[in-house]
C-alpha positions as a printed NumPy array, in Angstrom:
array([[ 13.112,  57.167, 117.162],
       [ 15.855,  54.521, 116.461],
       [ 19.301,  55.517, 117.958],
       [ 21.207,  52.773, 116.791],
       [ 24.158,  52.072, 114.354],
       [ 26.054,  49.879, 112.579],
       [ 29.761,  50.275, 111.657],
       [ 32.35 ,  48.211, 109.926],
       [ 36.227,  48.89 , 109.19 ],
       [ 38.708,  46.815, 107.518],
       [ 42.399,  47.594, 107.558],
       [ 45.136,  45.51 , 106.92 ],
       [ 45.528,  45.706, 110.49 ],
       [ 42.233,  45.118, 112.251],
       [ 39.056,  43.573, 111.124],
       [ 35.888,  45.268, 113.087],
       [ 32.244,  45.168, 112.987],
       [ 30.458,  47.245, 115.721],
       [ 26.965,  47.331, 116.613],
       [ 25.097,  50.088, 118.794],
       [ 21.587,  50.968, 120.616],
       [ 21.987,  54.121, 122.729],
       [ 19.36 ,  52.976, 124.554],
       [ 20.088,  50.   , 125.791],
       [ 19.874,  46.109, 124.491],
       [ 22.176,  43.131, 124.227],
       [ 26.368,  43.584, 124.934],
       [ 28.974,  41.334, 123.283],
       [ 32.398,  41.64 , 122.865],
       [ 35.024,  39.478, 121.031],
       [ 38.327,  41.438, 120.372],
       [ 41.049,  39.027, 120.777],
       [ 42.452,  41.143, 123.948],
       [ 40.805,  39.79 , 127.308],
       [ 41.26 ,  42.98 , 129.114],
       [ 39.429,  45.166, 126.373],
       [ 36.33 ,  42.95 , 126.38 ],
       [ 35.965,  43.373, 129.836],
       [ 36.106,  46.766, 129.779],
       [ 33.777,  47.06 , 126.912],
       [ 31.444,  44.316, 128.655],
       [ 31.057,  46.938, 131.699],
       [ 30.841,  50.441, 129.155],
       [ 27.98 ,  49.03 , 127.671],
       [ 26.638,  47.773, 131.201],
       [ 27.317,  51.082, 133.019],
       [ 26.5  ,  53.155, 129.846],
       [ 22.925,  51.511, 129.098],
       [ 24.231,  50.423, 125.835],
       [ 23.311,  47.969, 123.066],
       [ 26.697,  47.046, 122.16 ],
       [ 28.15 ,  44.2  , 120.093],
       [ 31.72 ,  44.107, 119.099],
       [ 33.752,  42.163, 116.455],
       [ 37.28 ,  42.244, 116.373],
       [ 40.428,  40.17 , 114.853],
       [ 43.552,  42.159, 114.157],
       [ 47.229,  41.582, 114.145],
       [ 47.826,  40.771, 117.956],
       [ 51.061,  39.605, 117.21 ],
       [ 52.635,  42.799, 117.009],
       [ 50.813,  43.604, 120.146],
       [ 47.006,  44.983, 120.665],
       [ 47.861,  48.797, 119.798],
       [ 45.955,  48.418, 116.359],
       [ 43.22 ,  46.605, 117.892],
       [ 41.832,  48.657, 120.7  ],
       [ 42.391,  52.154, 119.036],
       [ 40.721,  50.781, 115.971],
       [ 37.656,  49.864, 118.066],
       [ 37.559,  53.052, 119.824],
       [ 37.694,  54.772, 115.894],
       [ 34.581,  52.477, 114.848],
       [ 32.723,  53.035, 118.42 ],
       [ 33.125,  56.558, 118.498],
       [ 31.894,  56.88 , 114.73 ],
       [ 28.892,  54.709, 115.796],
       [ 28.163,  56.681, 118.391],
       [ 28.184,  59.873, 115.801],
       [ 25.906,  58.251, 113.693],
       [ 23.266,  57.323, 116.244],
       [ 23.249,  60.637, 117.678],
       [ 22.171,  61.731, 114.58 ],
       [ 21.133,  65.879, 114.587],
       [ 21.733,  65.538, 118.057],
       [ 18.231,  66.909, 118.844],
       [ 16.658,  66.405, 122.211],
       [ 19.378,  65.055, 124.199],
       [ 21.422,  66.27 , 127.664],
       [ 24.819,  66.936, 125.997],
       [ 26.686,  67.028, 129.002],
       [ 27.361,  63.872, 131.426],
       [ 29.801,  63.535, 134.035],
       [ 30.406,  60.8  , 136.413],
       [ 32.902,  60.398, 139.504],
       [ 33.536,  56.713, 140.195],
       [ 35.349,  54.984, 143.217],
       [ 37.205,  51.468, 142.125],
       [ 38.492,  50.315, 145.6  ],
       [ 41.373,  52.437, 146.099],
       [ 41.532,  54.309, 142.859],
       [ 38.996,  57.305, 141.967],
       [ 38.717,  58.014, 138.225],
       [ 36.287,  61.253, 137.083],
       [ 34.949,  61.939, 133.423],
       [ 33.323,  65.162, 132.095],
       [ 32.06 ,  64.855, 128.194],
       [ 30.472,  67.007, 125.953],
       [ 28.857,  66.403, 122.562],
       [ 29.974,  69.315, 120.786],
       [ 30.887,  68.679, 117.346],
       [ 34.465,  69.796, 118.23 ],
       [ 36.934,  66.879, 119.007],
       [ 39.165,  66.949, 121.827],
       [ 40.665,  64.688, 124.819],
       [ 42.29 ,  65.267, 127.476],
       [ 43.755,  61.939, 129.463],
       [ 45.537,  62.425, 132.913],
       [ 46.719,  59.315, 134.63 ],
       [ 49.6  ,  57.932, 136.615],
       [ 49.083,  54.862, 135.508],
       [ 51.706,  52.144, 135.881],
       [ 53.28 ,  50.954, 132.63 ],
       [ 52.296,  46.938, 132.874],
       [ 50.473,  44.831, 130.408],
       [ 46.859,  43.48 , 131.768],
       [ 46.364,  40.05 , 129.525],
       [ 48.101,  41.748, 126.719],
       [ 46.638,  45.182, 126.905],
       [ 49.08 ,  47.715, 127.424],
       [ 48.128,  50.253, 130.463],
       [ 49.214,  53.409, 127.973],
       [ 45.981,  51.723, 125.383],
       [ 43.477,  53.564, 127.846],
       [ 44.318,  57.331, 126.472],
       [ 44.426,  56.229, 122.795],
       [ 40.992,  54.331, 123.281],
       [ 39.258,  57.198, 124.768],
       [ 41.144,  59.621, 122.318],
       [ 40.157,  57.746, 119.54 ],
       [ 36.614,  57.81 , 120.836],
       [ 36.212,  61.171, 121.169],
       [ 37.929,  61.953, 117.672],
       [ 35.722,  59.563, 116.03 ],
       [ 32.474,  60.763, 117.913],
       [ 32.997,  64.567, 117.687],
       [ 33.397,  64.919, 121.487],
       [ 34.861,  66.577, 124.14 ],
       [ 36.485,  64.482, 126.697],
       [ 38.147,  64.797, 129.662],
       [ 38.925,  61.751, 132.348],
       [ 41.501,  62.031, 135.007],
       [ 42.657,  59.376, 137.037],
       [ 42.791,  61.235, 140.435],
       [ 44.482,  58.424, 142.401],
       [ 44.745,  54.687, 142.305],
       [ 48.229,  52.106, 142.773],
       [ 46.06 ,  48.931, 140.875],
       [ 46.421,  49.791, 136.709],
       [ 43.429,  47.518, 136.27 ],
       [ 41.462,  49.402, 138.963],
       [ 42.584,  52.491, 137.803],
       [ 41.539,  51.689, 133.904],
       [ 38.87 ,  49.965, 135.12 ],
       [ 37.479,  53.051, 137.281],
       [ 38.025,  55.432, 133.909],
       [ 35.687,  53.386, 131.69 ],
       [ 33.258,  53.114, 134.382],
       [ 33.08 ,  56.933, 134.888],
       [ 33.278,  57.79 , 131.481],
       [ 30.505,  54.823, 130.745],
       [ 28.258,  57.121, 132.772],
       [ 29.448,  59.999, 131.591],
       [ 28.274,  58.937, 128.401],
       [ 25.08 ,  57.955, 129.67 ],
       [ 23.746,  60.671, 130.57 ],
       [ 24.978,  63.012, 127.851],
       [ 23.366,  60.692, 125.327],
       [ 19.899,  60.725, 127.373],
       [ 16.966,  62.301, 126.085],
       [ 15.834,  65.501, 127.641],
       [ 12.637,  66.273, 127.752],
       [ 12.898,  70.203, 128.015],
       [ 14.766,  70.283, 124.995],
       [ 13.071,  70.263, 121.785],
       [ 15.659,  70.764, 119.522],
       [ 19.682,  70.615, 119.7  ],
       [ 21.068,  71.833, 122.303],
       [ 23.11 ,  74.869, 121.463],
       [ 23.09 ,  78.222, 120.361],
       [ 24.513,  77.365, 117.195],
       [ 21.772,  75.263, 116.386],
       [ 24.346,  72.766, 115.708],
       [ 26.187,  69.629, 117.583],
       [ 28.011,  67.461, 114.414],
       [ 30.946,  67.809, 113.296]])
């Protein structure tokens, strides 16, 4: 069973094409902003992802547009490989030390969007990516992707550590959710239903 996807979106903002295996493969990442190819670069390592990424959009007004437009077009990639949603974990969380910061994510594939970001992060700019970009990535992740989402921050005095430490935990967080189970033969709820 193939659990991959291919997304584009083109705004007069951003241009994006996204590529995804859910089970693992080749990770690239051009964006335009240092900082989120790096953090994409270790999602897709942490994750077990296939994942190449394609971005250009209007940096000079600053890289808002960019990274929550790739977190629309990954999250809706991730939808679309999931497909029914049969047969896998639904639940993943992860608890991940960076040095001295300590970042936790819970996630649930639910067909019912929601995230909930907690962080005291400093308000700096990491080679142009603004620290306050980490909530609307992983909001516009779990929008996209019909998730559930939480990731708290629980301490940390580094921004990159801190951000770095979120997309690590929620990178296995994801990981597991997405896994295949192999005591469950159909979709895992009650409601016989997991898409949004």
């Amino acid at each position: 069973m193939s659990r991959t996807a291919s997304r584009k979106r083109e705004t007069k903002e951003t241009q994006i094409t996204l590529r995804l295996d859910l089970d693992g493969g080749e990770s690239t990442a051009a964006t335009g902003v240092g900082f989120l190819d790096h953090m994409l670069d270790l999602l897709a390592h942490h994750g077990h992802l296939g994942l190449q990424v394609e971005a250009t959009g209007d940096l000079e007004t600053g890289s808002h547009h960019t990274v929550e437009d790739v977190g629309i077009v990954l999250g809706q990639a991730i939808d679309e490989a999931l497909g029914d949603r049969a047969g896998i974990r639904r639940y993943g969380s992860a608890l991940i030390p960076m040095d001295e910061a300590l970042a936790e994510c819970a996630i649930d594939i639910s067909g019912r969007p929601f995230c909930s970001f907690e962080a005291d992060l400093p308000s700096t700019r990491i080679a142009n990516f603004e620290t306050e970009l980490a909530e609307e990535f992983f909001r516009a992740v779990a929008n996209s992707a019909w998730m559930t989402v939480h990731v708290e921050v629980r301490s940390g005095t580094n921004a990159h550590h801190m951000i770095e430490a979120s997309f690590k935990a929620f990178a296995r967080a994801l990981r597991i959710a997405v896994s295949l189970d192999p005591e469950e033969t159909g979709v895992p709820s009650t409601k016989g239903t997991l898409s949004g």
